[in-house]
CHARMM-style PDB file with segment names, atoms N, HN, CA, C and O in Angstrom:
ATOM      1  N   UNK     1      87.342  67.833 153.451  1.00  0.00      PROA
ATOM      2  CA  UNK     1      87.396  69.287 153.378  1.00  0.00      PROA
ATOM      3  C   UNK     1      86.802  69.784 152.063  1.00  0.00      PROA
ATOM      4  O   UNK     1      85.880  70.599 152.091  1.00  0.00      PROA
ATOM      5  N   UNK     2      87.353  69.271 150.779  1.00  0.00      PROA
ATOM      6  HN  UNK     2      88.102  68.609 150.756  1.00  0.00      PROA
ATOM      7  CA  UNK     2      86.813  69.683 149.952  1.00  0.00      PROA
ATOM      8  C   UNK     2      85.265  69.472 149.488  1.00  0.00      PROA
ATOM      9  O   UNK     2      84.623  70.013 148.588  1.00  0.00      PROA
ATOM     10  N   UNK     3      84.929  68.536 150.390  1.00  0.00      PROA
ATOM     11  HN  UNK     3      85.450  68.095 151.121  1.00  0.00      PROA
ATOM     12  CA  UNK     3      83.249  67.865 149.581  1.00  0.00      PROA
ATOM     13  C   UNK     3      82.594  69.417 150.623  1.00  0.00      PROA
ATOM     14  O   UNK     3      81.840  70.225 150.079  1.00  0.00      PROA
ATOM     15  N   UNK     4      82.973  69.566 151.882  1.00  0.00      PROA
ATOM     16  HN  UNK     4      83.586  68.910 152.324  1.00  0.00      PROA
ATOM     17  CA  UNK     4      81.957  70.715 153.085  1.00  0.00      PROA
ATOM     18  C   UNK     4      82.071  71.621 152.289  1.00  0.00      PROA
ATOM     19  O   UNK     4      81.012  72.246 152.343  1.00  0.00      PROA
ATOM     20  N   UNK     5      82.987  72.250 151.291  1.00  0.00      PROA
ATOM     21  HN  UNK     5      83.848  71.743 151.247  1.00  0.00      PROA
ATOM     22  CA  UNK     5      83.509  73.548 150.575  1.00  0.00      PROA
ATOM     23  C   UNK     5      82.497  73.477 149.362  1.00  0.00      PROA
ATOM     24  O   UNK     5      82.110  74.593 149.013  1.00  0.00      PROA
ATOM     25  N   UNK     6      82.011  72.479 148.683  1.00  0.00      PROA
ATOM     26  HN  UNK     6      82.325  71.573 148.966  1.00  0.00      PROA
ATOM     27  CA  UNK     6      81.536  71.739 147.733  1.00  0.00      PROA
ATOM     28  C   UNK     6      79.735  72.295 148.220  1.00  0.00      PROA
ATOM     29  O   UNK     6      79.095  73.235 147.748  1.00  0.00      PROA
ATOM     30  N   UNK     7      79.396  71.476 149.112  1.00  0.00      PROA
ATOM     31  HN  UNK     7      79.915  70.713 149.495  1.00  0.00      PROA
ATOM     32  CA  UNK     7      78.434  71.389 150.007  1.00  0.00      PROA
ATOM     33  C   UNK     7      77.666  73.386 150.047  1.00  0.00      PROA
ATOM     34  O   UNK     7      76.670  73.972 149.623  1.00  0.00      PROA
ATOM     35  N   UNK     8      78.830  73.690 150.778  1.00  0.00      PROA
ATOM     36  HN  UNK     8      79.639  73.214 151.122  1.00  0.00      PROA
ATOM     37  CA  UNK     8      78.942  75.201 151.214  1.00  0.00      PROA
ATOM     38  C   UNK     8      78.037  76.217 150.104  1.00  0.00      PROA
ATOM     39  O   UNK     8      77.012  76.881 150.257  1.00  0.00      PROA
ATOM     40  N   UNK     9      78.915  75.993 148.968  1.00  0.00      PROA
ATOM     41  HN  UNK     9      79.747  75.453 148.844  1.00  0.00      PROA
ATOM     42  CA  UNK     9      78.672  76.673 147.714  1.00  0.00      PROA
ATOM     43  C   UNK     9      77.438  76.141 146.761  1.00  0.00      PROA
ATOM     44  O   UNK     9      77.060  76.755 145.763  1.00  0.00      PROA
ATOM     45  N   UNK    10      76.834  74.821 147.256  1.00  0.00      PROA
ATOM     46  HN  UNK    10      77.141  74.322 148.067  1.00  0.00      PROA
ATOM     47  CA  UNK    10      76.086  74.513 146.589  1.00  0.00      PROA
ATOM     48  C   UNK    10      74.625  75.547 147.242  1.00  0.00      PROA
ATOM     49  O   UNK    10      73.851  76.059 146.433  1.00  0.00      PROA
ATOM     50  N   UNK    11      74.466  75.697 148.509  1.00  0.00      PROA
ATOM     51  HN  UNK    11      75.094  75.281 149.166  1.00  0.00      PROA
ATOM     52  CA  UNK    11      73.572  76.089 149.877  1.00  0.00      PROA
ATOM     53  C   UNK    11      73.769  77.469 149.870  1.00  0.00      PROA
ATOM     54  O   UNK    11      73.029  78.093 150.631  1.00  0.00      PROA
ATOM     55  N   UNK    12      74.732  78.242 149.082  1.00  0.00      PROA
ATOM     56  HN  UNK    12      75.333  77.735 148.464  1.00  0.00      PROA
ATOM     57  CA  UNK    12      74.934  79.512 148.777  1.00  0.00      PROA
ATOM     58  C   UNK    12      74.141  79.743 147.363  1.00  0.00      PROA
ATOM     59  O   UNK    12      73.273  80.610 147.263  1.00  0.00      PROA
ATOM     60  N   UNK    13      74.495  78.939 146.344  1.00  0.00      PROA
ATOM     61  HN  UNK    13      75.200  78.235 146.425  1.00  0.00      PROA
ATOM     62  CA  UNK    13      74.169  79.211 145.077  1.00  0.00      PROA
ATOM     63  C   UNK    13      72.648  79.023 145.311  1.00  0.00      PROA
ATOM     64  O   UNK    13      71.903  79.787 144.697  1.00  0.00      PROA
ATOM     65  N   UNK    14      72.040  77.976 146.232  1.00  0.00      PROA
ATOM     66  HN  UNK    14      72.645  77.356 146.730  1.00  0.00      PROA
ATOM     67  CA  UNK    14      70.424  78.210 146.693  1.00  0.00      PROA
ATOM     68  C   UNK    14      69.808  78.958 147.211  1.00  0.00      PROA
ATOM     69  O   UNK    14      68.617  79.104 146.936  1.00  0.00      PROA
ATOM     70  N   UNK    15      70.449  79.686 148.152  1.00  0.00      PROA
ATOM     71  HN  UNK    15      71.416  79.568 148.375  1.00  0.00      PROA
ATOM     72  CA  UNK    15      69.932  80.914 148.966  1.00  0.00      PROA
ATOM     73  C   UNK    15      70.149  82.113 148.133  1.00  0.00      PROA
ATOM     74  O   UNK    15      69.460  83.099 148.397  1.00  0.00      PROA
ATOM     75  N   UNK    16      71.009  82.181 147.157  1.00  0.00      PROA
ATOM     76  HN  UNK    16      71.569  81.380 146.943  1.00  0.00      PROA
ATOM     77  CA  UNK    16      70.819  83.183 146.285  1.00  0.00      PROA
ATOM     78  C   UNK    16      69.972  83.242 145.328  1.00  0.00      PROA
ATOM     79  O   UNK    16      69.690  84.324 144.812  1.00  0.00      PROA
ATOM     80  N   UNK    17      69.441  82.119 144.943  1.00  0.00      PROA
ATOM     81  HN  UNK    17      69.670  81.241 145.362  1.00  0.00      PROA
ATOM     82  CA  UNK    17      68.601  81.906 143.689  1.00  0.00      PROA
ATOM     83  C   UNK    17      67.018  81.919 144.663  1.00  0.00      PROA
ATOM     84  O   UNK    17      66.073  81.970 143.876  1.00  0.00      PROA
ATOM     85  N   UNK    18      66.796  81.903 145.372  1.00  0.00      PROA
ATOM     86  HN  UNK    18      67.563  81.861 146.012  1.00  0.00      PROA
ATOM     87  CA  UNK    18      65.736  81.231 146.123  1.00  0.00      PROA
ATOM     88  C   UNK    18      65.153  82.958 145.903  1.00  0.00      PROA
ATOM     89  O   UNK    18      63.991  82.977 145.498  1.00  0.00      PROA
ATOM     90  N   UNK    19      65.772  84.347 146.107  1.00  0.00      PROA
ATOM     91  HN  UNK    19      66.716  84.331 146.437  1.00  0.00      PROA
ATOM     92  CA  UNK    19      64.600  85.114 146.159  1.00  0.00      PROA
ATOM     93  C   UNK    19      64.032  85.306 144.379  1.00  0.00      PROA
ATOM     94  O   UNK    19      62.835  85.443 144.126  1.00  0.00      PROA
ATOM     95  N   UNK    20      64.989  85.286 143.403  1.00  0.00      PROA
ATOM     96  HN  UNK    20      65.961  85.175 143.608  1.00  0.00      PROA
ATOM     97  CA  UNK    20      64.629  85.252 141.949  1.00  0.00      PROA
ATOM     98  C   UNK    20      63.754  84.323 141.690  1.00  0.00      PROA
ATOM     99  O   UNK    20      63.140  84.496 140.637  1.00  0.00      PROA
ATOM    100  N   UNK    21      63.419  83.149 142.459  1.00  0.00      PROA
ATOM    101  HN  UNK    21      63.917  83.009 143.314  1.00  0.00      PROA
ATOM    102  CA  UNK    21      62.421  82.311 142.155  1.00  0.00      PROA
ATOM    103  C   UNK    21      60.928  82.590 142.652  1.00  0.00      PROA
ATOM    104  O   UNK    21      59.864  82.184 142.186  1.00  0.00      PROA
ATOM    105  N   UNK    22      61.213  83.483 143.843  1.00  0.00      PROA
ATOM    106  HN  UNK    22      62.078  83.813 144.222  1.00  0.00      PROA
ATOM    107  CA  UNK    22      60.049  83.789 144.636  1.00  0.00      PROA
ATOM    108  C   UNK    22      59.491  85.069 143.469  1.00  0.00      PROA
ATOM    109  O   UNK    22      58.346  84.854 143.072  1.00  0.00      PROA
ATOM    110  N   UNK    23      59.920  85.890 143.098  1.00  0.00      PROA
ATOM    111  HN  UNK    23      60.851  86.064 143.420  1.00  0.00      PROA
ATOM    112  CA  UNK    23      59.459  86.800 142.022  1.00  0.00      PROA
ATOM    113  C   UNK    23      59.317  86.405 140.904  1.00  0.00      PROA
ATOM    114  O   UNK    23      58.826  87.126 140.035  1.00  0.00      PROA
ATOM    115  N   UNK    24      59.555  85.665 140.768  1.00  0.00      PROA
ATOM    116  HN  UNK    24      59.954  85.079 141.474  1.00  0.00      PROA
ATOM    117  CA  UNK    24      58.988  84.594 139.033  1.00  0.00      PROA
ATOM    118  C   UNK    24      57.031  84.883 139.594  1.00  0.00      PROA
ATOM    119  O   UNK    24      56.062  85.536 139.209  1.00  0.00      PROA
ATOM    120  N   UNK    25      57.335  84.036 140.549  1.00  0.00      PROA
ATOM    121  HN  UNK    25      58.122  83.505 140.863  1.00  0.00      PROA
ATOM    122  CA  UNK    25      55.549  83.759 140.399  1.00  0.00      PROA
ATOM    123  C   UNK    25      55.071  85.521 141.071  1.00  0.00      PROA
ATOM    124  O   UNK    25      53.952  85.953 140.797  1.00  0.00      PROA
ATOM    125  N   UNK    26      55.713  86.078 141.630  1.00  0.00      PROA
ATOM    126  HN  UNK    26      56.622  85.727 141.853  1.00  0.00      PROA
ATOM    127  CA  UNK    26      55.172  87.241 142.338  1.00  0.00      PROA
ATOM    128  C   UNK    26      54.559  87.642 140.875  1.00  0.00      PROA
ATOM    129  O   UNK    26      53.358  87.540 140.624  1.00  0.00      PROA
ATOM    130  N   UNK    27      55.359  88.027 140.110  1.00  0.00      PROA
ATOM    131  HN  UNK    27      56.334  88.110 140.314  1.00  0.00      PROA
ATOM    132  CA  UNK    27      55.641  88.760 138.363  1.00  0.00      PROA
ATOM    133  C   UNK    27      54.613  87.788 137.801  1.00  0.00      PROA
ATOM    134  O   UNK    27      54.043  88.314 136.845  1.00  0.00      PROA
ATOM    135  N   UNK    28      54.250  86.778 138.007  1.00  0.00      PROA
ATOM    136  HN  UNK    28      54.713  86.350 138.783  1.00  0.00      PROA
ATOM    137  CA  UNK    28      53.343  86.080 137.340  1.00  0.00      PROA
ATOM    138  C   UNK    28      51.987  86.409 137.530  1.00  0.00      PROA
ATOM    139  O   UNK    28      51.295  86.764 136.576  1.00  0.00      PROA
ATOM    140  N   UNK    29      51.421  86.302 138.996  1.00  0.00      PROA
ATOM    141  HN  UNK    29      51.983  86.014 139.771  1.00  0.00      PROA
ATOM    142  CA  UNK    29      50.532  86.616 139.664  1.00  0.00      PROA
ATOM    143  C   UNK    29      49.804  87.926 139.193  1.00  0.00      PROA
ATOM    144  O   UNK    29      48.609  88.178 139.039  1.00  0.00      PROA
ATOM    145  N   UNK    30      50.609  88.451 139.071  1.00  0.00      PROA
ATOM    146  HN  UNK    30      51.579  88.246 139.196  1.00  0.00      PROA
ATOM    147  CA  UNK    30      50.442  90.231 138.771  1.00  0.00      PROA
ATOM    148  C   UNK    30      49.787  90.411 136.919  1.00  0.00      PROA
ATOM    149  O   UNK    30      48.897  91.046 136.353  1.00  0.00      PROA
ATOM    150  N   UNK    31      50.744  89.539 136.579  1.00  0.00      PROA
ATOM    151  HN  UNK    31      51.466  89.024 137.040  1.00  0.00      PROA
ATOM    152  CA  UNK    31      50.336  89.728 134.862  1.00  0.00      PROA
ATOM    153  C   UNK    31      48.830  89.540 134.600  1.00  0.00      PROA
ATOM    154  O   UNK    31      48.110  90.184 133.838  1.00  0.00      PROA
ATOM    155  N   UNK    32      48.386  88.057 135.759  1.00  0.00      PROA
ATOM    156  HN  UNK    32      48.971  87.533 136.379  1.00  0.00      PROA
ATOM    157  CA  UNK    32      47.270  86.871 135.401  1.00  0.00      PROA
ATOM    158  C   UNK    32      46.488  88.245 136.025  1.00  0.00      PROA
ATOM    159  O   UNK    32      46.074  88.917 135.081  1.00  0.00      PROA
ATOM    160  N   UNK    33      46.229  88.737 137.073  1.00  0.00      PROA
ATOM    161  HN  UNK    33      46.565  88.191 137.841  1.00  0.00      PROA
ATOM    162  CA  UNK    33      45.245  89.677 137.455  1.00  0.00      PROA
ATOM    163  C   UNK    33      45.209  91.060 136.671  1.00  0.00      PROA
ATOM    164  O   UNK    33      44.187  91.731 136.816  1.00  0.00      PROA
ATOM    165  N   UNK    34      46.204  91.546 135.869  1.00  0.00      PROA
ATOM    166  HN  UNK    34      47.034  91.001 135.752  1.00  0.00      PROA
ATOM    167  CA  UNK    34      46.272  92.927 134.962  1.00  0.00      PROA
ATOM    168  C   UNK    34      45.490  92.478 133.577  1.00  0.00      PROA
ATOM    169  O   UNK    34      44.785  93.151 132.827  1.00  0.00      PROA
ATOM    170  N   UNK    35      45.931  90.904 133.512  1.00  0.00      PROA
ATOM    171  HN  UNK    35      46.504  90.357 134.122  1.00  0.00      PROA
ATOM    172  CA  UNK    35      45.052  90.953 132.204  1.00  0.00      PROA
ATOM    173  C   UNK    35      43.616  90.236 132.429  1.00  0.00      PROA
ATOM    174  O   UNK    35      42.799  90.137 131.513  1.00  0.00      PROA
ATOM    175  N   UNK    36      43.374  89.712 133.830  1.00  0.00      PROA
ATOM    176  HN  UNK    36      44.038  89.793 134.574  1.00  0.00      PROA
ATOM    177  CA  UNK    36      41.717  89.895 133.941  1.00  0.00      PROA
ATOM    178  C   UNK    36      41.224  90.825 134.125  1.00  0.00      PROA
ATOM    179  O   UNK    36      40.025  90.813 133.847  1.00  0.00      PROA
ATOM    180  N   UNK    37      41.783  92.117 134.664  1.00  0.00      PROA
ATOM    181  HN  UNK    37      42.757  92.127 134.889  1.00  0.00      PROA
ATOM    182  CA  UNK    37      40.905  92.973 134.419  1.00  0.00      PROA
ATOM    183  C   UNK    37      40.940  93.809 133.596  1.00  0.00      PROA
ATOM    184  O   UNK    37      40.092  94.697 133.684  1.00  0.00      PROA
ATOM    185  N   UNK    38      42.113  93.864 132.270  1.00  0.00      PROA
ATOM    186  HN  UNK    38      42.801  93.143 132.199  1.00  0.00      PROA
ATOM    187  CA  UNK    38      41.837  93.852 131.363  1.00  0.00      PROA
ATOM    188  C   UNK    38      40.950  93.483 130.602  1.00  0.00      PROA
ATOM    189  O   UNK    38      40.213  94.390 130.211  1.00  0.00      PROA
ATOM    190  N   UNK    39      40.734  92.462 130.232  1.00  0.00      PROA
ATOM    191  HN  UNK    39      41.332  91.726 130.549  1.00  0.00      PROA
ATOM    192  CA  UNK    39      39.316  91.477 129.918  1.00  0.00      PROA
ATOM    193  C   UNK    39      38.415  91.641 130.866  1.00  0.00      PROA
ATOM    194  O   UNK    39      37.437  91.132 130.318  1.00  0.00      PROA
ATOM    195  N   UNK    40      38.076  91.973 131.845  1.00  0.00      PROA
ATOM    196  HN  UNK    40      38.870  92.387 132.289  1.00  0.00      PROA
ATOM    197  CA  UNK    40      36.743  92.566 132.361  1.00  0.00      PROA
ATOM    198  C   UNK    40      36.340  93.965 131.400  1.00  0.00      PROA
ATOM    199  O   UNK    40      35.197  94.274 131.062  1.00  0.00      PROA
ATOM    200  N   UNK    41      37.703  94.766 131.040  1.00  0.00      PROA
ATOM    201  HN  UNK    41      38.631  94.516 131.315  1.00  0.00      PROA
ATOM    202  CA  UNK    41      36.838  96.277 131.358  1.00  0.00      PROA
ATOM    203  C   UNK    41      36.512  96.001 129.825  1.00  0.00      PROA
ATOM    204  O   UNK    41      35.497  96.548 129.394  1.00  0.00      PROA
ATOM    205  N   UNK    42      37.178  95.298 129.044  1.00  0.00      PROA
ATOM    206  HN  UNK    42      38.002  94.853 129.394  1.00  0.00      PROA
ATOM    207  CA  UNK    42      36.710  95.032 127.634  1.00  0.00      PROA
ATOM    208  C   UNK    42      35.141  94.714 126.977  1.00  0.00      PROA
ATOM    209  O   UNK    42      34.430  95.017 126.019  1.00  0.00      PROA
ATOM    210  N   UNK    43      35.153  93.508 128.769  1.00  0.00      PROA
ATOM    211  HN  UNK    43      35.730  93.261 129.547  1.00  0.00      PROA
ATOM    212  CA  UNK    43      33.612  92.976 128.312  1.00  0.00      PROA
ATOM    213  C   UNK    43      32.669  94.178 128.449  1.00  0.00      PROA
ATOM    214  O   UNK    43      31.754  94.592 127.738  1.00  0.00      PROA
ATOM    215  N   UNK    44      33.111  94.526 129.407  1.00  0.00      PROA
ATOM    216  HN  UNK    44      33.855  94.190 129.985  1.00  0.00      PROA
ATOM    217  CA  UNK    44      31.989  95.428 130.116  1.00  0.00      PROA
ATOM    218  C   UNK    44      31.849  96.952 128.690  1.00  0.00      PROA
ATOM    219  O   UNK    44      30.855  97.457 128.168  1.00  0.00      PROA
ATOM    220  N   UNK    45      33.140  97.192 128.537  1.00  0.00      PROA
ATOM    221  HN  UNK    45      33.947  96.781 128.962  1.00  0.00      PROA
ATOM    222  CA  UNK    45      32.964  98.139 127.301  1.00  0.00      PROA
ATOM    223  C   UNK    45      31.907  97.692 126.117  1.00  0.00      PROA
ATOM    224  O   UNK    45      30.966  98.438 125.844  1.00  0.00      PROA
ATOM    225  N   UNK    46      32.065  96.679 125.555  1.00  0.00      PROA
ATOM    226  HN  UNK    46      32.829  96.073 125.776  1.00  0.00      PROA
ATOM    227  CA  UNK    46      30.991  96.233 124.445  1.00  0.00      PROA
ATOM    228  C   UNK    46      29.914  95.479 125.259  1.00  0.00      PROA
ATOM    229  O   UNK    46      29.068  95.103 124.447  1.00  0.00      PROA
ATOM    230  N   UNK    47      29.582  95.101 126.493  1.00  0.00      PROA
ATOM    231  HN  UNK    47      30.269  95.406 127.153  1.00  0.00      PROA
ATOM    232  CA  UNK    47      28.656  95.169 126.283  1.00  0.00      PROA
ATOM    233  C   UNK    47      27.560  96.517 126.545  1.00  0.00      PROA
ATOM    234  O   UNK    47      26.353  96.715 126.406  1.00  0.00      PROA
ATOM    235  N   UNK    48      28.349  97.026 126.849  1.00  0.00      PROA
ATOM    236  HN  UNK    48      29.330  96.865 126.962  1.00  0.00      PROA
ATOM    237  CA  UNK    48      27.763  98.292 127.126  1.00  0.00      PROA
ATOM    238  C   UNK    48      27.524 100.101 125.979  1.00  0.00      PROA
ATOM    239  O   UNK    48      27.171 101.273 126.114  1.00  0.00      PROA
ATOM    240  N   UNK    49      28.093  98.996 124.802  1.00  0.00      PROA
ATOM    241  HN  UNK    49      28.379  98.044 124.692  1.00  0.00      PROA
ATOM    242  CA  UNK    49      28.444  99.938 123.663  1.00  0.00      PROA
ATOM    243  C   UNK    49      26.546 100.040 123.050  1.00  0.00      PROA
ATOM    244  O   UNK    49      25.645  99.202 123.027  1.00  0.00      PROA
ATOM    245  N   UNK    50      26.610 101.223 122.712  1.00  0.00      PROA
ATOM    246  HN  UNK    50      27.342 101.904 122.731  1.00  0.00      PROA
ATOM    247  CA  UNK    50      25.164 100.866 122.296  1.00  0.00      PROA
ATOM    248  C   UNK    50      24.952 100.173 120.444  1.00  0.00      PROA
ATOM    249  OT1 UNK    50      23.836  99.862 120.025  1.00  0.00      PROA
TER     250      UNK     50
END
């Protein structure tokens, strides 16, 4: 009884953590593309500076 109770809470504490993990990389994804095009509009600014 006590190990299924054990078991139970372990498969809870995963399904709760499982969507905070999925937004780690969502939040990641997002940074890596804000700061390439950051660094695009940079390049494009000097090279385009006269």
């Amino acid at each position: 009884m006590r190990t299924s109770v054990g078991i139970m809470l372990t498969w809870l504490a995963l399904l709760a953590l499982a969507p905070a993990l999925g937004a780690c990389h969502t939040t990641a994804g997002a940074g890596r593309d804000l700061s390439a095009t950051g660094h695009a509009i940079t390049h494009s600014a000097v090279k385009h500076t006269p």
